[in-house]
N, C-alpha and C positions, 0 to 999 in steps of 0.2 A: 189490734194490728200494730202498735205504735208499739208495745212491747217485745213484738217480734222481727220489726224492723234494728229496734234498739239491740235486741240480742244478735241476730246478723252483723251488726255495727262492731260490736263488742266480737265476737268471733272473727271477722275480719281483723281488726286493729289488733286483737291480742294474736293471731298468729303472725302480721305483719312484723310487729314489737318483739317476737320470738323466736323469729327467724333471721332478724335483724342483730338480736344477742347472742344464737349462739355461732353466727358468721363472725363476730368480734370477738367471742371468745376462742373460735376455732386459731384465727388469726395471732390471737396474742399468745395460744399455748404452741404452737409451732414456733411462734417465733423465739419463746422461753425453751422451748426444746430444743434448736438449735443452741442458744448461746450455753445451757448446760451441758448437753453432751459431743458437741461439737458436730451432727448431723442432721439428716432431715428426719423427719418423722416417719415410722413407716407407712406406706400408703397403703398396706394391708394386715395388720395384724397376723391375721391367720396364714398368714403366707411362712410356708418350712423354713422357708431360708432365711427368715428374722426370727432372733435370737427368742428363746419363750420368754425369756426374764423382762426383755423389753416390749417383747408384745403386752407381756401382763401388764406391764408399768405405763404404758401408753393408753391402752383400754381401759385402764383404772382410769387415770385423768383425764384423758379426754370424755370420757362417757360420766363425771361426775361433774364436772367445771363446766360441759356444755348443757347439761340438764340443769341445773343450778343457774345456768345464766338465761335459760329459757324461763323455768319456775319465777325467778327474781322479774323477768321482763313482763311475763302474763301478772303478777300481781302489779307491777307497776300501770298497768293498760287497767285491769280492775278500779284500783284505786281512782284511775282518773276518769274512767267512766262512772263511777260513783259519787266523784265530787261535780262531774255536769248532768249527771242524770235524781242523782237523790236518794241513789240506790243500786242497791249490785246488781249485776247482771244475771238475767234466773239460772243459768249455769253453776253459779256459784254463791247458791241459796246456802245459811247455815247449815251447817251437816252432825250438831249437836256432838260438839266435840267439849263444850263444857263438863267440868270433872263433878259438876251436881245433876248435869242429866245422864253422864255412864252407868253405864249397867251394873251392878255389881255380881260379880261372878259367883252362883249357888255352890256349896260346897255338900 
């Protein structure tokens, strides 16, 4: 039971922690996209009458800057559940990414 109050815990905090990052990173890339191109951002990409070149250009960055700052924030929420618990959260049990347990591919 305690392990699954603790994973609750950890679910909770890290999507608090990552909703919280990518509200800040939302924040700072608008506000970088103002001082470069001297506008607001578009508030919909897909919309015809914003230009393709800046939709792509917008969609690139905002959809990599804000997943990156969500990614960055859930491992930070990890980390600190691990250094008060003793242990990672079962979510994010090893996933045998070590290059001595890959598979090697049969030819």
């Amino acid at each position: 039971m305690a392990s699954q109050s603790g994973s609750k815990f950890f679910s909770a905090f890290s999507l608090v922690s990552a909703l919280g990052a990518a509200a800040l990173a939302k924040k700072a890339l608008n506000t970088s996209w103002r001082a470069a191109t001297g506008k607001n951002p578009p508030a919909n990409p897909a919309d015809p009458d914003v230009e393709l070149r800046e939709a792509v250009l917008w969609a690139s960055l905002s959809g990599t800057l804000i997943g990156l700052a969500r990614m960055l924030a859930t491992r930070r929420a990890a980390e600190y559940y691990a250094k008060s618990t003793g242990a990672l959260p079962p979510q994010l049990k090893k996933d045998n990414q070590d290059k001595d347990a890959a598979v090697t591919p049969q030819s």
